[in-house]
mmCIF file of the N, C-alpha and C atoms, coordinates in Angstrom:
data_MODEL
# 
_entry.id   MODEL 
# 
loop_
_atom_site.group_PDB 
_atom_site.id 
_atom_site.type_symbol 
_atom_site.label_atom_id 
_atom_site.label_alt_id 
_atom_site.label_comp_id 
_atom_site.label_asym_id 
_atom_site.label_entity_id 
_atom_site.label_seq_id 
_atom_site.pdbx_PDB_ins_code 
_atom_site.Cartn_x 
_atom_site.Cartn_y 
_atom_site.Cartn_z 
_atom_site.occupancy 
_atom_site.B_iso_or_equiv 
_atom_site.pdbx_formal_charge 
_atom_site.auth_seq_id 
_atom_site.auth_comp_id 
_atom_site.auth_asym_id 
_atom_site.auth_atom_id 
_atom_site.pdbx_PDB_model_num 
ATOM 1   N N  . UNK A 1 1  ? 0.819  -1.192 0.000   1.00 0.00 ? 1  UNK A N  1 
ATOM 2   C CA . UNK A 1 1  ? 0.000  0.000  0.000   1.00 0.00 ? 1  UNK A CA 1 
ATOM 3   C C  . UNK A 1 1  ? 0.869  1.264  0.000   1.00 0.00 ? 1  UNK A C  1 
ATOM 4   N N  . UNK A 1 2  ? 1.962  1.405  0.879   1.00 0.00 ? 2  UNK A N  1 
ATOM 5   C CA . UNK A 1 2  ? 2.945  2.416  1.020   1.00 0.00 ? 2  UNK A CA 1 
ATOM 6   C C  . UNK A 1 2  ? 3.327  2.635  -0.176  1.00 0.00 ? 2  UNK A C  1 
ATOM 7   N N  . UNK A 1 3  ? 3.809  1.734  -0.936  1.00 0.00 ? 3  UNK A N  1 
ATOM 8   C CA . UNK A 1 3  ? 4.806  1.247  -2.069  1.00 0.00 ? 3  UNK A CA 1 
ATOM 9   C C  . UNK A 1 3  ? 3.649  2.048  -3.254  1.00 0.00 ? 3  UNK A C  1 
ATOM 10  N N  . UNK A 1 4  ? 2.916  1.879  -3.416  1.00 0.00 ? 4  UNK A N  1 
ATOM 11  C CA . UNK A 1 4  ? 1.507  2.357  -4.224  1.00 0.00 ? 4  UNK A CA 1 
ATOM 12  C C  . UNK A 1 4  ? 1.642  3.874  -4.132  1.00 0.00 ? 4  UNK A C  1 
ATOM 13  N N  . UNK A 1 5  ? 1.690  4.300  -3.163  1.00 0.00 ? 5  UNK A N  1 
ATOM 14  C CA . UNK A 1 5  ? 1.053  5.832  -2.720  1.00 0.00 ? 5  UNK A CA 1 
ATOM 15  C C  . UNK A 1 5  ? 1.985  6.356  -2.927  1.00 0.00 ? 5  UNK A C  1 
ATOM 16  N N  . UNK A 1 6  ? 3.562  5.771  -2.651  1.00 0.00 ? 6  UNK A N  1 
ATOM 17  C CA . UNK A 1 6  ? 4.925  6.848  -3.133  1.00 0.00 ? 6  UNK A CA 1 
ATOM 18  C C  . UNK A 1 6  ? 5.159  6.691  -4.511  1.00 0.00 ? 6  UNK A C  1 
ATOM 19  N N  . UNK A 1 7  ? 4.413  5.722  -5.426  1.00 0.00 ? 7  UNK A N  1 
ATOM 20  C CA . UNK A 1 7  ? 4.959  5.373  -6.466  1.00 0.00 ? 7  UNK A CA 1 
ATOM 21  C C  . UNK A 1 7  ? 3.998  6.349  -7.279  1.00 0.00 ? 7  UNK A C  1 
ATOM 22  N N  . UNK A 1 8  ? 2.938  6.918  -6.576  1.00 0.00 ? 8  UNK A N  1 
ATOM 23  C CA . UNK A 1 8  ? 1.889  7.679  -7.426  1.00 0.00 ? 8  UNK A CA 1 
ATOM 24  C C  . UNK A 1 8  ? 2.437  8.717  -7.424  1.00 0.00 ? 8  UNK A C  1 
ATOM 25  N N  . UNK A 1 9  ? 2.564  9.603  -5.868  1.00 0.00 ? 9  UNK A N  1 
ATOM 26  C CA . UNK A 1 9  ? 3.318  10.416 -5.430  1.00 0.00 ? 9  UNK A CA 1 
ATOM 27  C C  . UNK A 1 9  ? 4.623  11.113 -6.221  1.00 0.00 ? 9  UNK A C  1 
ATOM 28  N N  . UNK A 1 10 ? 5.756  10.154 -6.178  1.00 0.00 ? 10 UNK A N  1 
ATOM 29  C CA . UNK A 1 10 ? 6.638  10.218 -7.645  1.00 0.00 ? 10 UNK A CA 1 
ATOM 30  C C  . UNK A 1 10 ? 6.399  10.984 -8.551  1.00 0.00 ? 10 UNK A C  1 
ATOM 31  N N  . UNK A 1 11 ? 5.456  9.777  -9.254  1.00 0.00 ? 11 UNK A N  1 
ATOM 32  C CA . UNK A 1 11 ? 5.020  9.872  -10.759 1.00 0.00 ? 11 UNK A CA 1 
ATOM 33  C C  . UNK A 1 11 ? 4.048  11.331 -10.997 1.00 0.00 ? 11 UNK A C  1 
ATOM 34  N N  . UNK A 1 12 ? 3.175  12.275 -9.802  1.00 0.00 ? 12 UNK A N  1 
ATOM 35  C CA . UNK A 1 12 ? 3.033  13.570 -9.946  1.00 0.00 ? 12 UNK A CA 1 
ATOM 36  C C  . UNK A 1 12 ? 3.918  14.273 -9.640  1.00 0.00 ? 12 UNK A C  1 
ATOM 37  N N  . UNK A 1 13 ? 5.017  14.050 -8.799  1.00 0.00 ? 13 UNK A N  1 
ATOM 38  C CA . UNK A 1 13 ? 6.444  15.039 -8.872  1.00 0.00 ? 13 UNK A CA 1 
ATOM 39  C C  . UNK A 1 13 ? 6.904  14.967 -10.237 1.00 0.00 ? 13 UNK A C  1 
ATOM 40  N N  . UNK A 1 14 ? 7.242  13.549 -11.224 1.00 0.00 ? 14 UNK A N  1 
ATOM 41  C CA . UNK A 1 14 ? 8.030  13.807 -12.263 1.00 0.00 ? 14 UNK A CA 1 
ATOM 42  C C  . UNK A 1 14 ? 6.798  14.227 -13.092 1.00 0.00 ? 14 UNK A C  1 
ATOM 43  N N  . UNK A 1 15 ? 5.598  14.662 -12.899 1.00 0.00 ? 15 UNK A N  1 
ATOM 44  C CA . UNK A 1 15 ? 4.856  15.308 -14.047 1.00 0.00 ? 15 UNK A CA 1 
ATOM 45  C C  . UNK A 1 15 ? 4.496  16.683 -13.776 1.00 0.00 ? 15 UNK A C  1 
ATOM 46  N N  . UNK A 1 16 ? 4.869  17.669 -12.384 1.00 0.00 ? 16 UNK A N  1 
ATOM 47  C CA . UNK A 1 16 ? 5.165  18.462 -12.363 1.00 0.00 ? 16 UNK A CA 1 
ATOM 48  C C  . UNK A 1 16 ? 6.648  18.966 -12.755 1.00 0.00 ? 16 UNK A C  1 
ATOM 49  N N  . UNK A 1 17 ? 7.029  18.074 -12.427 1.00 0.00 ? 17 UNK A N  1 
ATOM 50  C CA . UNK A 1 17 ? 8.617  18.860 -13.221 1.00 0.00 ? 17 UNK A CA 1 
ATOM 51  C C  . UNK A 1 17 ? 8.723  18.908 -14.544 1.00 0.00 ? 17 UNK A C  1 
ATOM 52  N N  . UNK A 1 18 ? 8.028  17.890 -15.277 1.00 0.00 ? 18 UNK A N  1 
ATOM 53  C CA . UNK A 1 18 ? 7.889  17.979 -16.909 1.00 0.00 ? 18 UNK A CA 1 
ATOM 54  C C  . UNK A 1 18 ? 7.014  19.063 -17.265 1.00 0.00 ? 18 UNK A C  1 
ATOM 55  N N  . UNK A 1 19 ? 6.081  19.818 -16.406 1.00 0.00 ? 19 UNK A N  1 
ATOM 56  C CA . UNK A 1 19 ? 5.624  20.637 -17.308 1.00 0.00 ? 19 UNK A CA 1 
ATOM 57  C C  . UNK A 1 19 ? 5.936  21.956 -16.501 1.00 0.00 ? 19 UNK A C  1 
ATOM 58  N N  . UNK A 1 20 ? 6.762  22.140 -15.924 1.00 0.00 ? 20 UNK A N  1 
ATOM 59  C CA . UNK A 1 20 ? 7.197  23.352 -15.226 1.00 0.00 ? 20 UNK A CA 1 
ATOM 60  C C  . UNK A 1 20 ? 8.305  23.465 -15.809 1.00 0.00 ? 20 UNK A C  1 
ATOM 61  N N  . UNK A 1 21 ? 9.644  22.956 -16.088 1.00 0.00 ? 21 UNK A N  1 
ATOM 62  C CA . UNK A 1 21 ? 10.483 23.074 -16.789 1.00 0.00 ? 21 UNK A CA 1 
ATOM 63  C C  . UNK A 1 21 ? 10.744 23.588 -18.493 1.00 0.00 ? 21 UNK A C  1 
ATOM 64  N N  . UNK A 1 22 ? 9.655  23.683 -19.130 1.00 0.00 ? 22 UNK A N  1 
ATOM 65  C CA . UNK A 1 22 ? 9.584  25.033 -20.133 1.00 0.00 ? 22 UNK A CA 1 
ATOM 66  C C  . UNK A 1 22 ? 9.568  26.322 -19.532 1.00 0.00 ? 22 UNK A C  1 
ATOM 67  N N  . UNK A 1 23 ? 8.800  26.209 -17.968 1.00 0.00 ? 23 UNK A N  1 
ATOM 68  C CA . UNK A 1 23 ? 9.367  27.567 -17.457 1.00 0.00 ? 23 UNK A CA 1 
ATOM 69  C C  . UNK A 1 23 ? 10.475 28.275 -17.340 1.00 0.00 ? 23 UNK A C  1 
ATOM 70  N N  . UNK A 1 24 ? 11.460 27.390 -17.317 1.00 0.00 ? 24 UNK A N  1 
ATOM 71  C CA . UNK A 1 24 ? 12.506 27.703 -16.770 1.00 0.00 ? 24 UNK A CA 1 
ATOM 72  C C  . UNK A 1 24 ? 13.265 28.509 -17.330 1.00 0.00 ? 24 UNK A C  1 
ATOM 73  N N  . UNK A 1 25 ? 13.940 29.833 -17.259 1.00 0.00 ? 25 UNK A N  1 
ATOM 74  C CA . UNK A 1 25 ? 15.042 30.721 -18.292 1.00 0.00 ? 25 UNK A CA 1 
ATOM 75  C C  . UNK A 1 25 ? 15.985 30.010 -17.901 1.00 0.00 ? 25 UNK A C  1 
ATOM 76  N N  . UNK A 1 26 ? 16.606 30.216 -19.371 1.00 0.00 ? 26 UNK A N  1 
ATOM 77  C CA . UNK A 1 26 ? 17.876 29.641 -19.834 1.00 0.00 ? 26 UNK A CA 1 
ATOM 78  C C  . UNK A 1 26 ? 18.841 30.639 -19.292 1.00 0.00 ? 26 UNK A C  1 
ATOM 79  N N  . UNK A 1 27 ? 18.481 31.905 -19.370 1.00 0.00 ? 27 UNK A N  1 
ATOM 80  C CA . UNK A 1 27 ? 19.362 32.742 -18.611 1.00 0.00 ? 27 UNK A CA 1 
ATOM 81  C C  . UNK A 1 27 ? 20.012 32.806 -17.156 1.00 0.00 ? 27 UNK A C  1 
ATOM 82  N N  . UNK A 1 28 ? 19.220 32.179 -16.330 1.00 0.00 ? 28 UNK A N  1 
ATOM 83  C CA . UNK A 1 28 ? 20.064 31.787 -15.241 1.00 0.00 ? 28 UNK A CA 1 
ATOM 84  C C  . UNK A 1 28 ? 18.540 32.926 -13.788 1.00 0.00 ? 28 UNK A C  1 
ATOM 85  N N  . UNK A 1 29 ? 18.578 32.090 -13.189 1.00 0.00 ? 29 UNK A N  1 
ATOM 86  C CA . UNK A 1 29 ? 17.382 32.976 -12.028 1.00 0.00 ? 29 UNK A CA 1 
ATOM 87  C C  . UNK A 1 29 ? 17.768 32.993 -10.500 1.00 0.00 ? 29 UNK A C  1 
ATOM 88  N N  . UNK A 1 30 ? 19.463 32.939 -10.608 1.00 0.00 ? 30 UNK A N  1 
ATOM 89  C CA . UNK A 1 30 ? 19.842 33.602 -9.116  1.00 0.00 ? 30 UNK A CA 1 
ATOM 90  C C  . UNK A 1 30 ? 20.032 32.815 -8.346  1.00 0.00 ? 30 UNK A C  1 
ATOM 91  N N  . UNK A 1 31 ? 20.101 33.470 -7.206  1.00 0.00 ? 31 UNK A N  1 
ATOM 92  C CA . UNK A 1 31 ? 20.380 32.592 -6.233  1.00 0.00 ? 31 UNK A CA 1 
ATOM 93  C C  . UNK A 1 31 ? 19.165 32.051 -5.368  1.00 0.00 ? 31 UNK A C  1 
ATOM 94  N N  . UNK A 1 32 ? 18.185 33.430 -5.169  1.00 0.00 ? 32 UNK A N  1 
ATOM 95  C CA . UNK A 1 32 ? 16.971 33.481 -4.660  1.00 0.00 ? 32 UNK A CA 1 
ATOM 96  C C  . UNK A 1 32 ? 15.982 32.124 -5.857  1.00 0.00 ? 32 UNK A C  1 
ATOM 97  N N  . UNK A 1 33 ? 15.695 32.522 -6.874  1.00 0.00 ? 33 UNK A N  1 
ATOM 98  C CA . UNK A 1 33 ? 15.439 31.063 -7.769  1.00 0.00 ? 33 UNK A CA 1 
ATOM 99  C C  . UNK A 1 33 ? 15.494 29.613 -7.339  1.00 0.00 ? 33 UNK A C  1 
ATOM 100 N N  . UNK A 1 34 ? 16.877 29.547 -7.489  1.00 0.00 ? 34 UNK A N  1 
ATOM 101 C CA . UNK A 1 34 ? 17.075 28.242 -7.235  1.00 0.00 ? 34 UNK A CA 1 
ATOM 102 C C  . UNK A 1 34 ? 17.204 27.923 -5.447  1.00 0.00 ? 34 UNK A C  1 
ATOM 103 N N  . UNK A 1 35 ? 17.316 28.723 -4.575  1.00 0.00 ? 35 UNK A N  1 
ATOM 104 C CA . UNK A 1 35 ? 16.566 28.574 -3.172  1.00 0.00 ? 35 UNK A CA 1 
ATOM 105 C C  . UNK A 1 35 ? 14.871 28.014 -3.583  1.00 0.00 ? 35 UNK A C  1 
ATOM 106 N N  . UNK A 1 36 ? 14.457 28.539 -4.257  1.00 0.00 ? 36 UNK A N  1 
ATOM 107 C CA . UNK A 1 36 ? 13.044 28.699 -4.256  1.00 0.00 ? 36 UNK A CA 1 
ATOM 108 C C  . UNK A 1 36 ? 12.866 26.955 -4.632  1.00 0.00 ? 36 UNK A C  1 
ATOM 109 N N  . UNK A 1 37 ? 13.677 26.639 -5.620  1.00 0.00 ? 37 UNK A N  1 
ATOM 110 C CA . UNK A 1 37 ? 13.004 25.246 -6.228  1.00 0.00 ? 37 UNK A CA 1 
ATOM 111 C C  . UNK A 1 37 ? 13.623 24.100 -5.241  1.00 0.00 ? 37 UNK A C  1 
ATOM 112 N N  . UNK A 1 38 ? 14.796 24.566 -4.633  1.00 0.00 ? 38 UNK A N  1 
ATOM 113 C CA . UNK A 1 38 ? 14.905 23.931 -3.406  1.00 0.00 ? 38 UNK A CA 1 
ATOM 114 C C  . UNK A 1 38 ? 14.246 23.078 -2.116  1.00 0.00 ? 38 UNK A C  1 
ATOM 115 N N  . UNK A 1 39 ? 13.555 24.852 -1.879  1.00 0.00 ? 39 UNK A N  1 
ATOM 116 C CA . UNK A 1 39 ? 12.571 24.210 -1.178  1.00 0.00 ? 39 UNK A CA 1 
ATOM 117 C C  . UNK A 1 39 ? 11.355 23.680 -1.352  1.00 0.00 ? 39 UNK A C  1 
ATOM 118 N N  . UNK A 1 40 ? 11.186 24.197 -2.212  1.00 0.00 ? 40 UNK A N  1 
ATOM 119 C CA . UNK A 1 40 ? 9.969  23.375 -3.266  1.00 0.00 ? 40 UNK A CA 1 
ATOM 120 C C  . UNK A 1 40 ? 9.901  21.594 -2.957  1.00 0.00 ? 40 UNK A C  1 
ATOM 121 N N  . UNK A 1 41 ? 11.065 21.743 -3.223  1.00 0.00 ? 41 UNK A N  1 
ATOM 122 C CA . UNK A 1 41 ? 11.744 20.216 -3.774  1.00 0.00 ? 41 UNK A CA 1 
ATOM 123 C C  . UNK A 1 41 ? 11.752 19.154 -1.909  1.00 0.00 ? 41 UNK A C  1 
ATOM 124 N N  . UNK A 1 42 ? 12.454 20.072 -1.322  1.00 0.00 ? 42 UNK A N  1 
ATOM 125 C CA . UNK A 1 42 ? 12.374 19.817 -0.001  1.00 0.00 ? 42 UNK A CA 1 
ATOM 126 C C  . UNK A 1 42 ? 10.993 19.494 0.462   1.00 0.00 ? 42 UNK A C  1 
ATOM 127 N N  . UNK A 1 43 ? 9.800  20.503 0.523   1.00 0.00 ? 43 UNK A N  1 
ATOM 128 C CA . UNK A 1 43 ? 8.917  20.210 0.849   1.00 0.00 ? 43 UNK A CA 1 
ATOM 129 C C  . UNK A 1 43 ? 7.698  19.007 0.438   1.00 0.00 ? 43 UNK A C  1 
ATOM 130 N N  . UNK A 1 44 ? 7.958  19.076 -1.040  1.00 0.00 ? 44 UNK A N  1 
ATOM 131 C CA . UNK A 1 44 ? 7.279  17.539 -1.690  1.00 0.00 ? 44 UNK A CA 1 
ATOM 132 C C  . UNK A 1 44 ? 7.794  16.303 -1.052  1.00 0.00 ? 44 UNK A C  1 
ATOM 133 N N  . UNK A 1 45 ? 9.201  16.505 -1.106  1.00 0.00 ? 45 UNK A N  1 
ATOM 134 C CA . UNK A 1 45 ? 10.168 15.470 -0.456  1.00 0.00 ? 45 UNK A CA 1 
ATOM 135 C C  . UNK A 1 45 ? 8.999  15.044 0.741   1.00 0.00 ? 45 UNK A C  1 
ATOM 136 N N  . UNK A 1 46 ? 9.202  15.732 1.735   1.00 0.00 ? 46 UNK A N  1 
ATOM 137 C CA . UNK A 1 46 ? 8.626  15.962 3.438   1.00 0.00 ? 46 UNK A CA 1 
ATOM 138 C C  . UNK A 1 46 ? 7.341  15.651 3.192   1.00 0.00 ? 46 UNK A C  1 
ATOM 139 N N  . UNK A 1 47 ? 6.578  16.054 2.356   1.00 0.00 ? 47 UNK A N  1 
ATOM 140 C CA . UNK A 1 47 ? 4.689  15.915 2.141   1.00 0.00 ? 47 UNK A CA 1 
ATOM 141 C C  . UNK A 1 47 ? 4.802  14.116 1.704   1.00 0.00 ? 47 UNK A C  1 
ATOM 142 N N  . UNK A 1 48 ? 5.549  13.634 0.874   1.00 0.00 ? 48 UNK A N  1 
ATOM 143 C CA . UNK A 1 48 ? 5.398  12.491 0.723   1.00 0.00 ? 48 UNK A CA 1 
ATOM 144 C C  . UNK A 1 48 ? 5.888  11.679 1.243   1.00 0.00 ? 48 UNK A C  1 
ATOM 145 N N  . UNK A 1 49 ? 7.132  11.974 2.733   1.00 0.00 ? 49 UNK A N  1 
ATOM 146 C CA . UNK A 1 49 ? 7.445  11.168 3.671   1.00 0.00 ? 49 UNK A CA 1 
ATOM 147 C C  . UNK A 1 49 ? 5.990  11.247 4.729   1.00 0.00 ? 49 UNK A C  1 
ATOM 148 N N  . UNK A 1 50 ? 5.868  11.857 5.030   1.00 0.00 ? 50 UNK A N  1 
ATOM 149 C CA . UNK A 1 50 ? 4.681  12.178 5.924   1.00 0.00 ? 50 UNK A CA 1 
ATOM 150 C C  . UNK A 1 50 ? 3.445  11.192 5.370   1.00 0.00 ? 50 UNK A C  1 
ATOM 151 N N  . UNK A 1 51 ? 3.225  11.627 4.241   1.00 0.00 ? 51 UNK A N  1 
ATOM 152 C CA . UNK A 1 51 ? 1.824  10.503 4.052   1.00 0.00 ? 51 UNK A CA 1 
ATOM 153 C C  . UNK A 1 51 ? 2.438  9.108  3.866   1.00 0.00 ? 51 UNK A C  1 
ATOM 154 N N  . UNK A 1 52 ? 3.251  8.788  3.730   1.00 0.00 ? 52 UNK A N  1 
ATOM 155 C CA . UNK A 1 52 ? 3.727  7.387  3.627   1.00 0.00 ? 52 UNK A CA 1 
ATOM 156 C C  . UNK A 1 52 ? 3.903  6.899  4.837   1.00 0.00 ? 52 UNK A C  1 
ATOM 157 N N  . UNK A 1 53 ? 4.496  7.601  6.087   1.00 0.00 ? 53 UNK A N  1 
ATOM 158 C CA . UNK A 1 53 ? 4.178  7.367  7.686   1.00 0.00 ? 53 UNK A CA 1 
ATOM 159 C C  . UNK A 1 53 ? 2.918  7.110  8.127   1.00 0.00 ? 53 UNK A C  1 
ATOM 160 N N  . UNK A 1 54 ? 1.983  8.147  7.494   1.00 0.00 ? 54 UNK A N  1 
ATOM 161 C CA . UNK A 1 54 ? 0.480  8.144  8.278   1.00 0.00 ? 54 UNK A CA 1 
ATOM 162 C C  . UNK A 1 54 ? 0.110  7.111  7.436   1.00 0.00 ? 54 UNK A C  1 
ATOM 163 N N  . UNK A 1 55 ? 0.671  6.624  6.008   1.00 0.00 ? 55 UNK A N  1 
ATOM 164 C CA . UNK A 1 55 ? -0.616 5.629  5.919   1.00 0.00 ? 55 UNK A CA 1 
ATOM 165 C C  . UNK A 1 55 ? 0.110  3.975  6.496   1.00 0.00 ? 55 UNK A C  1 
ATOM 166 N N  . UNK A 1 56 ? 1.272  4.103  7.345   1.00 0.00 ? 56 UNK A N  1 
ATOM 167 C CA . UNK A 1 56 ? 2.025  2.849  7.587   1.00 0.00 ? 56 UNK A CA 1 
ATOM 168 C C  . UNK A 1 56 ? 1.328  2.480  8.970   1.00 0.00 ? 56 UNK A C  1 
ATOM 169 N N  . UNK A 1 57 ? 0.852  3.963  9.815   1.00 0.00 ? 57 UNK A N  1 
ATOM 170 C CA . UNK A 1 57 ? 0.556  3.876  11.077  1.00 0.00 ? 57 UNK A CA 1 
ATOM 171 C C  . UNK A 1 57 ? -0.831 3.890  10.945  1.00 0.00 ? 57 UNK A C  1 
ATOM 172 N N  . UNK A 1 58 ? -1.593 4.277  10.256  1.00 0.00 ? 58 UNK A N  1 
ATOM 173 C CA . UNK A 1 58 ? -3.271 4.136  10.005  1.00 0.00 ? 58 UNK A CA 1 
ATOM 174 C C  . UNK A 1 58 ? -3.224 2.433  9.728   1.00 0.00 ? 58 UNK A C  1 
ATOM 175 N N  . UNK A 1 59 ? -2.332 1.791  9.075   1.00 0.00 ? 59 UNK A N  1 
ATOM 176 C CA . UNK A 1 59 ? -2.103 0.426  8.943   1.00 0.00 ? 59 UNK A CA 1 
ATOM 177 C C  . UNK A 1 59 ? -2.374 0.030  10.088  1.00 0.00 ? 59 UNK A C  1 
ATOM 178 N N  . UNK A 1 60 ? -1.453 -0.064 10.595  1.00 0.00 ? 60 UNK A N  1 
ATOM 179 C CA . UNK A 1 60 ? -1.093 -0.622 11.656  1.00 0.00 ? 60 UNK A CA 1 
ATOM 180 C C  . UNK A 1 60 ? -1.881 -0.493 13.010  1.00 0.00 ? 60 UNK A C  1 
ATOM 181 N N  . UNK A 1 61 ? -2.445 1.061  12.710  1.00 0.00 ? 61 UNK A N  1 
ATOM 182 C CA . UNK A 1 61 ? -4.209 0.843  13.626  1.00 0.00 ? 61 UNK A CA 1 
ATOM 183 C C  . UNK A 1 61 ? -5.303 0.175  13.034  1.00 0.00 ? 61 UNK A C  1 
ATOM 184 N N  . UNK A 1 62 ? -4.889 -0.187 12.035  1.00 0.00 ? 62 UNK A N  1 
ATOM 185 C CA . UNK A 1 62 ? -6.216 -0.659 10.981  1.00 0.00 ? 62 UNK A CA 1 
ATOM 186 C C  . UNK A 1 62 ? -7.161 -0.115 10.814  1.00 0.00 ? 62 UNK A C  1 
ATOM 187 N N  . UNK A 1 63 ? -6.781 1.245  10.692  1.00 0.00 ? 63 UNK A N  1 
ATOM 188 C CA . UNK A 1 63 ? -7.714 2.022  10.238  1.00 0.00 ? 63 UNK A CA 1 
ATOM 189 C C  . UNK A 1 63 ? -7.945 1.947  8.502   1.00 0.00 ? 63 UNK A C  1 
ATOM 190 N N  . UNK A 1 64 ? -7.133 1.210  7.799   1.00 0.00 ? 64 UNK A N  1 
ATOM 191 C CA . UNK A 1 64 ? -6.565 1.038  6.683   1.00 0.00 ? 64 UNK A CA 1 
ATOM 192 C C  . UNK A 1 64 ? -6.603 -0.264 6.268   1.00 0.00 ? 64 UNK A C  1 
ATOM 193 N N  . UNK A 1 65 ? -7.658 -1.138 5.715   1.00 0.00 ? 65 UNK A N  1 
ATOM 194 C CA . UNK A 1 65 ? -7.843 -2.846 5.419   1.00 0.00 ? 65 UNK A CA 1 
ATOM 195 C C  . UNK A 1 65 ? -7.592 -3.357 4.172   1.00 0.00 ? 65 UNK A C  1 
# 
């Protein structure tokens, strides 16, 4: 079930990055920029550790069959 939900999870990170990346200038966007996609990046990271915890421990209460 875990394995399911990060694998979906993923697969809308790599389809936000495929269509956000025509955004991107070729010219270069700083330092502040690339902080920005950082944490971006950080925080998806963290949102999809988190639901992969709650749905291991909703398991494991069986709240989850």
């Amino acid at each position: 079930m875990i394995r399911t939900i990060n694998h979906c999870i993923l697969q809308a990170v790599a389809w936000c990055q495929d269509r956000l990346e025509p955004l991107h200038d070729e010219r270069g966007g700083g330092r502040n920029t690339d902080e920005g996609f950082h944490i971006s990046a950080g925080a998806i990271i963290a949102g999809t550790i988190a639901a992969g915890v709650g749905a291991f421990i909703a398991k494991k209460l069986g709240a989850l069959q």
